[in-house]
N, C-alpha and C positions, 0 to 999 in steps of 0.2 A: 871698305865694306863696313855697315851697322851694325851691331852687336845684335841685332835680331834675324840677320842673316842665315847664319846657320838653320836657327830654330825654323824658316819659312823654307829652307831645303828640306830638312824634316819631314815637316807636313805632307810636302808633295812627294814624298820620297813615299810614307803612309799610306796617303791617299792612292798610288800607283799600285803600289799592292792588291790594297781592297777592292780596288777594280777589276785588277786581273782576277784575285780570288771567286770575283762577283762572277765572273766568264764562266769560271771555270766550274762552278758550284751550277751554276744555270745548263752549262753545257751538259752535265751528269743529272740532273732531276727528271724523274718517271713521269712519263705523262699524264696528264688527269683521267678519269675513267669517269664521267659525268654523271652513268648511270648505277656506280653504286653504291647501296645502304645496307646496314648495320646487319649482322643476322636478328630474325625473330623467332619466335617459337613458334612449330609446326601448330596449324592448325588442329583444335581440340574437341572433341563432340560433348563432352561436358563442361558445367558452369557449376563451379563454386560459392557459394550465397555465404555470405555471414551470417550467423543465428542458426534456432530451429523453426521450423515452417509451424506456425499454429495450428494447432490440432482444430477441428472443424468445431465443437464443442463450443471454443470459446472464439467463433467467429459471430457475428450478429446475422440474425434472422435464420437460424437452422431447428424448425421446431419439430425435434422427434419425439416426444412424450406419449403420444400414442403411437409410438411403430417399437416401441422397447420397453418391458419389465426393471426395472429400478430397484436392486436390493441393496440395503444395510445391514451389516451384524455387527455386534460389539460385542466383546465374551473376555470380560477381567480376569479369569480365569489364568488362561493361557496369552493373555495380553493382546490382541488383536481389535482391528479395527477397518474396516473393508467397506469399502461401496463400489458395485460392480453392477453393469446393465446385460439383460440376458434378453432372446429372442423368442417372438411367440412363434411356436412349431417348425422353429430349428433345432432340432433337440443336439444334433452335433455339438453347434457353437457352445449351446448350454452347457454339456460335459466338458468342454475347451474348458471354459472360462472358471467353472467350481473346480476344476481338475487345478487350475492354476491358484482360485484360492487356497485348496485344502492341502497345497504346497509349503503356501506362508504359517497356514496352522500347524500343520506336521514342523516346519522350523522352530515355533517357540513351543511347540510341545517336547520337543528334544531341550529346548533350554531350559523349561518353568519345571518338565516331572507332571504336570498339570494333564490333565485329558479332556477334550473337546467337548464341552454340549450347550445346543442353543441358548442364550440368554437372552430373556425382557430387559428392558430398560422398564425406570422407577416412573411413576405418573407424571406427567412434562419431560419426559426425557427429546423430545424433540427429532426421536428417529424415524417419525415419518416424512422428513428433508432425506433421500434416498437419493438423488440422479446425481449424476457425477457433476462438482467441483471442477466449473471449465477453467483449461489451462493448468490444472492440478496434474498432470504427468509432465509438465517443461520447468514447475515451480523448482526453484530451489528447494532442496531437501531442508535444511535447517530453518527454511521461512514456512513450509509446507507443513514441520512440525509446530510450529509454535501457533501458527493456526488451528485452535481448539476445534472449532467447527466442523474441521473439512478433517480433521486426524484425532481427536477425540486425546482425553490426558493419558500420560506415558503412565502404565501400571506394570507394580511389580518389577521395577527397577528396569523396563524394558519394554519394548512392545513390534510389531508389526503394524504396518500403514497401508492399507492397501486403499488408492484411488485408481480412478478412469476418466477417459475423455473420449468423444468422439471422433474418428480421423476420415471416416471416409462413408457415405451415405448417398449412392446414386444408383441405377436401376435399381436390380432387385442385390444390389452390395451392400455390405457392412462390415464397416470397420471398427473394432475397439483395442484403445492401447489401457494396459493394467501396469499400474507400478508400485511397486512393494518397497517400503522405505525399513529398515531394521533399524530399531535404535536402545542404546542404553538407556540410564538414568542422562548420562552425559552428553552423547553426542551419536550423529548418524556411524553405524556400524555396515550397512549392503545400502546398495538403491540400485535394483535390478528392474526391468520391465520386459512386457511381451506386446507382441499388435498380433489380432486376431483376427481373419477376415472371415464371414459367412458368405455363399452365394444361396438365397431363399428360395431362387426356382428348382434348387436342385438338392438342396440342405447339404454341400458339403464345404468344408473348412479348409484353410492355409494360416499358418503363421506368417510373419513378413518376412521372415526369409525360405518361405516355401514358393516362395512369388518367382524366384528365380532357378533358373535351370542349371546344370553341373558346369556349367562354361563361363557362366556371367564375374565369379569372381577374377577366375584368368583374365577374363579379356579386358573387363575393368580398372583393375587395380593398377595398372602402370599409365593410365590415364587419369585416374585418382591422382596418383603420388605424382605427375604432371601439374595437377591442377594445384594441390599443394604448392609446390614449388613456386610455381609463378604469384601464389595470393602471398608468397613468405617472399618475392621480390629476389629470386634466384637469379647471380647472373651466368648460370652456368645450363648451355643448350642440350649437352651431351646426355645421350641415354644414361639409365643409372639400373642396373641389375638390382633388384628387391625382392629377392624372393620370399621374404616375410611380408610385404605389400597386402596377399591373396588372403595369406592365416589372418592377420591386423582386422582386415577389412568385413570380413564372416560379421563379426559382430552388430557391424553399423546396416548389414544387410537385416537383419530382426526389424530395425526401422522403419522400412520401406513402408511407403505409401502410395498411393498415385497424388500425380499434381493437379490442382485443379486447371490449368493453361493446358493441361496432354504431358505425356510421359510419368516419368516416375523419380520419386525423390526420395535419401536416406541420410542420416544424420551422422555424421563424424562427432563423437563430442568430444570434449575441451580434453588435452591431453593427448590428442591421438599422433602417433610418428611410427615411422619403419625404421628400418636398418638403411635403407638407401636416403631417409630425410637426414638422420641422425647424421651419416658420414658427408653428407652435404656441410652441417654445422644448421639443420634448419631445427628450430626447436619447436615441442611438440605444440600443437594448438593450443589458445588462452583460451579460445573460446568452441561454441560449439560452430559447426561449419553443415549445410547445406547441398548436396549433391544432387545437381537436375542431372537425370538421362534422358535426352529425348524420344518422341514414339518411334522413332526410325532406328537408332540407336537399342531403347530396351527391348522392343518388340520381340524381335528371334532369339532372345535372351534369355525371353521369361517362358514359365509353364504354363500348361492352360488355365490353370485358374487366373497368375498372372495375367493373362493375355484377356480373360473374360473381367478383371478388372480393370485393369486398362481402356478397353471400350466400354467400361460406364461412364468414364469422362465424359460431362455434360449434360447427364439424364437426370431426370426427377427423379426421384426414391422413389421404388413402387414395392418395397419391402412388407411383409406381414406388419398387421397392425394389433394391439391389444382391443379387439372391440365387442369382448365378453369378459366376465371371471375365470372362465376356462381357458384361456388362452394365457393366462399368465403361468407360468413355468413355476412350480411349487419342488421345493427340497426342503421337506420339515428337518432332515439332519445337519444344516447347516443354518437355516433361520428357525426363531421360534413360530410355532405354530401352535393355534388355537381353532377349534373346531365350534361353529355356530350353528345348533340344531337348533330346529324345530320344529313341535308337534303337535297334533290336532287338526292341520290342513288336510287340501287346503280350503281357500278360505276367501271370501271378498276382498281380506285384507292384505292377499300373497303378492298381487302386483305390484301393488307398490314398495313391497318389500323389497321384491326383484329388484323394480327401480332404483332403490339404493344401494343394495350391493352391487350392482350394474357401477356406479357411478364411484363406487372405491375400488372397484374390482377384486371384490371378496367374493370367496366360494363357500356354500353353506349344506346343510343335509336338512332335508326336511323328511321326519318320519310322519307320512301319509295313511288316513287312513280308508279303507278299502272302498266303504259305501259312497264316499263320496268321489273316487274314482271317473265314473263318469260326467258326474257334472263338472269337474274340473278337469277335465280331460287338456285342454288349449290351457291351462297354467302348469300341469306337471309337463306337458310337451315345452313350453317354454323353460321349467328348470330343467333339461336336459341341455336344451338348443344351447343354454347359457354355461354350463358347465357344471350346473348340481349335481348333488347325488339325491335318489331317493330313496327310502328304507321302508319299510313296513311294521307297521304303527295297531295292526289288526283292524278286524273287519268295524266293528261299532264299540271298539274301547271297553271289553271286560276285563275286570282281574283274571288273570289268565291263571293262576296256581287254584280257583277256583273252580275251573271248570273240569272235566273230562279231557280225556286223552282226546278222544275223538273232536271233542269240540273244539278243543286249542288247535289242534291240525286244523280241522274246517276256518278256524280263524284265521291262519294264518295262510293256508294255502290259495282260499280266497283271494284274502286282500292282494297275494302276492301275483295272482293272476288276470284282478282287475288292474292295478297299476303297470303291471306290463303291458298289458294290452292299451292301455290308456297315454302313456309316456314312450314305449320304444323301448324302457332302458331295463336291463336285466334284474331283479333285487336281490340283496344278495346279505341283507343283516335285517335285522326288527329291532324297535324299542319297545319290551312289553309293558303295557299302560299301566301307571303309579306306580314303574319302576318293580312292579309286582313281579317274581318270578322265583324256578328253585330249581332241583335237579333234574327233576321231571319235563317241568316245562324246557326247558333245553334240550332234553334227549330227542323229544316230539319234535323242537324248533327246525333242528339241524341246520341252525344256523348262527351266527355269532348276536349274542343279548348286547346291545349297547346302550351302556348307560349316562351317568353324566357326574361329575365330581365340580359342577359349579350352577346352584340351582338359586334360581332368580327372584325362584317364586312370585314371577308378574303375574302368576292368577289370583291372585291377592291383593292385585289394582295399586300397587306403589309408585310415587310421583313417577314420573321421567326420568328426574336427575338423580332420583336413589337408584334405578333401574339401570341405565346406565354408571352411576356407581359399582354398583353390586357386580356386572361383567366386565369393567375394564381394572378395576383392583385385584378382583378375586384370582383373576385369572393367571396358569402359570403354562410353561411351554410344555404340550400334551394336551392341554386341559378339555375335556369336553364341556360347552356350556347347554343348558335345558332353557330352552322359552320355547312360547308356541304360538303359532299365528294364527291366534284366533282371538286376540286382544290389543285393543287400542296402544295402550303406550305398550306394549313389544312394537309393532310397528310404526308407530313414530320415532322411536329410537335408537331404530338400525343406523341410520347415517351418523348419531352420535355416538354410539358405540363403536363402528366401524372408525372413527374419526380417534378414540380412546387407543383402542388397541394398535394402530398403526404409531401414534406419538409414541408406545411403548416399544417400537421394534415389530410386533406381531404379523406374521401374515395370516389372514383367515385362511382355512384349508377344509377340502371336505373330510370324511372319517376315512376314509379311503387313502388320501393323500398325508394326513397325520398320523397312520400308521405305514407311511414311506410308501405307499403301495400295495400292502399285503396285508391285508386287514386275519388275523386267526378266523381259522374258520371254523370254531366252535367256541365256548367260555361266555362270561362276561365281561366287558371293558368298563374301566371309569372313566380313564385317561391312556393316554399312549405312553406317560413315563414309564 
């Protein structure tokens, strides 16, 4: 036998094994089951988005300028900086919305020791850019400051920032989100926000997490921390107990929106985790995250107001519109306010005066006088329709300390009876002519003397531009101005004055409203300061 003998016993010796083994191994193998797959995850009723959903604001073609009020303040003072949109003849929202600025003021008034009062801006101050800074509530905080524009320079080693955006504008709904940035010299200190919805057929208000009902967080939050999981690429199917989920999630409900496609959407931002993500090993979001609920889903979730926003999905805006001077929402305690009188009317020249307050949407007092009551009867009906005030100016313009008791009564009780009868509107103050008056005359009046602490003296025929000089300089927050329309350049340069005071911050206000509503009802006034 060959010496390789052996080694080919060997082999086959090997090889008879592996066969048998092969049998054996075959003989014991499970049968294939052809139709099974992997487990998946239960079906889910929401969707996860990455990002935050753009606020409606900064989407193209949403032109609400006439269905909303546009205020700015700035007040170095106390450090603050604010631009916020308010509603004509929703007075709710209005209190919503000041209630939440005079939050941020109460904040750095506890930091400065400083105490609150309206401030002008300097001549070019540029504060009549009022509407919100679209996308200015999703900006990053540190880029949102450093944007002079839209957050004005940090004062006093600190300040408050408060912008807005638009989120929601369909029937008669409206949405506004506010966001308050706190910062040092250094660096952001808070960045808190609120969304505020109005319904206009009915004037009442919800916050965004007023949208939903006592259940919505339960039933939600372990389909949240679902949806989580799977965007963090979890391979683990089993339930996970969170009872921190419900607390966590409160916050992102403030968010809520409606979506424009139907349902409703709320924002997780960057950071967010529970007790049951954590013990997973899933760490908290980088970024911000996006929560659709569907209409089927949020519908028996939400409250009525919920549910009546929810069905404005898809409708035109048919919200109040600004389309007078009255209809704009006046709070001289938080903006400054300036009061444009005028006397002698009215007058050939009062229409077109209208027309341009009309067109800035300023509010003005015209003190009228008696005789001419009915021939102008259809222009003081117009300053009422529009939102003026009228006052009482006397009958035919005498120095009033000259005359008799009885005469100054007859003067005054007159005029006050042909302009009511003439206008609709109650009168309820005078300005005694050339400012003339004393103690006497007031007692007779019984009624408040208003005067003016910024006199123009356009009856003295001054170009235009000294004229509108003289009241967009002179003038300070309180101030009452003196013109009279019964002179060519006063009435040419309403629109340029109006145009002065608004770059400055100022809202025009009647004497009624620059005394917050409650004008004394005796003395005499210069100013409301």
């Amino acid at each position: 036998m060959s010496a390789s003998a052996p080694r080919s016993a060997r082999a086959l010796a090997v090889a008879a094994v592996l066969a048998a083994a092969s049998v054996v191994a075959s003989g014991c193998a499970p049968a294939v089951d052809e139709n099974w797959n992997p487990p998946t995850w239960p079906t889910t009723s929401l969707t996860v988005v990455e990002g935050e959903a753009a606020p409606l604001s900064a989407q193209p073609g949403q032109p609400l300028a006439s269905n909303v009020s546009p205020e700015r303040i700035r007040q170095d003072g106390v450090g603050i900086q604010a631009r916020y949109l308010l509603l004509p003849q929703v007075p709710a929202f209005n209190d919503a919305v000041r209630a939440y600025i005079r939050a941020a003021i109460a904040a750095r008034q506890e930091v400065t020791g400083a105490a609150y009062r309206p401030q002008a801006g300097d001549v070019g101050a540029g504060l009549d850019d009022r509407t919100c800074t679209p996308g200015s509530t999703t900006t990053p905080a540190a880029q949102l400051l450093a944007d002079s524009a839209v957050a004005g320079p940090v004062v006093g080693g600190g300040a408050a920032t408060v912008v807005c955006d638009v989120v929601w504008a369909a029937g008669t709904l409206f949405g506004e989100r506010l966001r308050t940035v706190m910062s040092n010299a250094d660096a952001v200190t808070a960045d808190t926000a609120e969304t505020l919805f109005a319904d206009a057929s009915v004037g009442d208000v919800a916050s965004g997490a007023q949208l939903w009902g006592p259940d919505a967080l339960g039933t939600l939050a372990a389909e949240v921390v679902d949806g989580l999981r799977r965007a963090a690429g979890s391979l683990s199917l089993a339930p996970v107990a969170d009872p921190s989920a419900a607390e966590r999630l409160a916050g992102a409900f403030a968010t809520t929106i409606p979506a424009a496609a139907g349902g409703m959407q709320f924002t997780i931002p960057a950071g967010f985790t529970t007790d049951g993500l954590t013990a997973l090993g899933i760490p908290p979001t980088d970024a911000a995250r996006t929560i659709l609920v569907p209409t089927a889903v949020a519908e028996p979730l939400l409250t009525d107001f919920g549910r009546r926003l929810l069905a404005s999905v898809g409708q035109p805006y048919s919200g109040p519109s600004v389309t007078r001077p009255g209809d704009v929402p006046v709070d001289c305690s938080l903006t400054p306010c300036v009061a444009l009188t005028y006397d002698d009317g009215p007058s050939d020249l009062t229409p077109s005066m209208l027309d341009a307050l009309a067109t800035h949407r300023a509010s003005a007092t015209f003190f009228a006088m008696g005789e001419k009551a009915n021939r102008y009867a259809a222009t003081l009906q117009r300053m009422v329709a529009e939102g003026h005030l009228i006052g009482n100016h006397s009958w035919n313009h005498p120095s009033l300390t000259k005359l008799t008791d009885a005469q100054i009564a007859s003067q005054l009780r007159d005029t006050t009876a042909a302009l009511e009868a003439a206008s609709g509107q109650k009168i309820t103050m005078f300005r005694p002519p050339y400012g003339d008056y004393n103690a006497r005359v007031l007692a007779v009046a019984q009624m408040p003397a208003i005067l003016w602490d910024v006199d123009t003296e356009d009856w003295e025929g001054p170009a235009d531009d000294v004229l509108t000089e003289r009241v967009v300089t002179r003038s300070k927050p309180g101030s009452i101005v003196l013109q009279h329309d019964i002179h060519g350049n006063t009435a040419r340069t309403v629109g340029a004055i109006c145009d002065g005071l608004l770059d400055r911050g100022f809202t025009m206000a009647t004497i009624t409203q620059l005394f917050q509503g409650s004008v004394p009802n005796s003395g005499a006034w210069r100013s409301a300061r």
